[in-house]
N, C-alpha and C positions, 0 to 999 in steps of 0.2 A: 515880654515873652510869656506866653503862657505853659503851663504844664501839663501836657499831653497824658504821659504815660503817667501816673503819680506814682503807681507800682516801682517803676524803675528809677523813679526821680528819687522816692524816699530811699528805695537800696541805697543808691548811691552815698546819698546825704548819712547814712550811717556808716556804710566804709569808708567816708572820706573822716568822719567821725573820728571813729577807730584808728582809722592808717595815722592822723597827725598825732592821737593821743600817745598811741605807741610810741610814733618818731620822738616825742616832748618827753614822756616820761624815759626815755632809755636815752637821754643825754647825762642822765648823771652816772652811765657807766662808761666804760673805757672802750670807745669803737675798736681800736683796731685796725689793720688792712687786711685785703681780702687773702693776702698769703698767712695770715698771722691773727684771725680775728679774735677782738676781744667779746667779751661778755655785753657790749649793746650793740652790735653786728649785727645778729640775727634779726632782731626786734625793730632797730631802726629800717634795715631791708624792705623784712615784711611790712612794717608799717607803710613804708613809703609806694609797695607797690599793691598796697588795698589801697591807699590813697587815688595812684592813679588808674588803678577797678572802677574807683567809686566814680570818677570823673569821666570814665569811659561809658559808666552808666547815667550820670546823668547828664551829660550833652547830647545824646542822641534822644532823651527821653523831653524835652523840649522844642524837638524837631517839628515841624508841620509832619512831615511824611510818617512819625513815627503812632500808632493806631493808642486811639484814645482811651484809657483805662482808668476804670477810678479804684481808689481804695475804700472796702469796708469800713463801716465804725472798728474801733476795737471793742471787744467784749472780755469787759475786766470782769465777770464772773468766771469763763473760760480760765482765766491766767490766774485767777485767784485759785479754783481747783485746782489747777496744777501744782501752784506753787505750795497749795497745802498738802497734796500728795507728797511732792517732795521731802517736805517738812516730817508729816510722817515717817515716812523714811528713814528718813535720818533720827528719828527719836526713837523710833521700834527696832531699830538694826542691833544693835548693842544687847537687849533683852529677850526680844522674840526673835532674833535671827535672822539668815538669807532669806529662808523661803517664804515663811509670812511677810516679813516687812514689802521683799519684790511682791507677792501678791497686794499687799495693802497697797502697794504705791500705781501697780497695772488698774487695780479695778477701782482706786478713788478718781485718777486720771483718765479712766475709761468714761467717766460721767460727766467729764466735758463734750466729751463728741454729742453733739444732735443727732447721730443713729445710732446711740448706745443700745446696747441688749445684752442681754445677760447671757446667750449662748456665744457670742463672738467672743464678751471678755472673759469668760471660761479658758474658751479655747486657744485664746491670744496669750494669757496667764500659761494654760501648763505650757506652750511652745516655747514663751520667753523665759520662764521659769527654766529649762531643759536648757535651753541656748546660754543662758546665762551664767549657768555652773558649769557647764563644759568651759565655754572661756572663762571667767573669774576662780573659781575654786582650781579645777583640775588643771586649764592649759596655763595661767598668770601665777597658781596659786595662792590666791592670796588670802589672807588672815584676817576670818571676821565668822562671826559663830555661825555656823550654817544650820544648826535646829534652835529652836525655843530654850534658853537658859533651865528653865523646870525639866525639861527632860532629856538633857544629860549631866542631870548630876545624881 
C-alpha cells in the first residue's frame, strides 16, 4: 500500500500515538463506571477516541481516491526559535514581568516566520499584549508580576 496523503497519514500516526499512550499510562488509576467515574475515566475515554481519530485518518489517507500530498522537510531552525522563545519566557517572566517577557517571547517567535517584519510584529505584540492581560490578569486573575521587578519597588 502506498501513502497518498502523508499529511493525513502522519496525523493520524500521532493521534493513534497519543490515544494508546493515554489509554496505557491511565491504567494505573481507578476507571470507574460511567455512573460513578474514577480518576482514569476521562483519560482512558479520550485516549481511546484520538485513537480512533487517528485511524479514521489514516485509512482513508492510503486510499487510491484520496489526492496525493507530501509532507515538507521539518525545519528544526523554525522550532529551535520557538522553543527558545519559549524558554525566554519562562526565564524573564519572574524579573521582567508580563509585558516584556510576552514581548520578548511574540517578537523572538516572530523571527521564525519567513515574512517576518518588524511592523506586523509591532502590531501583533501591542494586540496580543492588550488581549492577554484582559484575559490572564484582569478576567483569570492571575498572579505573576505584570511590570519589570526595578520599577515597582
Amino acid at each position: 500500500m502506498k501513502i497518498r496523503n502523508q499529511r493525513d497519514f502522519w496525523s493520524g500516526v500521532l493521534f493513534v500515538i497519543t490515544g494508546v499512550l493515554f489509554m496505557i499510562l491511565s491504567r494505573q488509576y481507578q476507571f470507574g463506571t460511567a455512573a460513578k467515574m474514577g480518576p482514569g475515566f476521562f483519560p482512558t475515554v479520550l485516549g481511546g477516541i484520538m485513537t480512533l481519530l487517528g485511524v479514521m485518518l489514516v485509512v482513508p489517507a492510503m486510499s487510491a481516491k484520496s489526492p496525493e500530498i507530501k509532507v515538507d522537510r521539518i525545519d528544526f531552525k523554525v522550532i529551535g526559535v520557538i522553543l527558545l522563545a519559549v524558554a525566554v519566557y519562562a526565564a524573564t517572566l519572574p524579573t521582567l514581568g508580563f509585558i516584556v517577557s510576552l514581548f520578548l517571547l511574540i517578537f523572538i517567535s516572530s523571527m521564525a516566520s519567513h515574512e517576518f517584519t518588524l511592523k506586523t510584529t509591532a502590531i501583533s505584540s501591542v494586540t496580543l499584549l492588550i488581549f492577554s492581560w484582559l484575559v490572564f490578569v484582569k478576567g483569570l486573575e492571575l498572579q505573576f508580576p505584570f511590570l519589570p521587578t526595578f520599577l515597582t519597588r
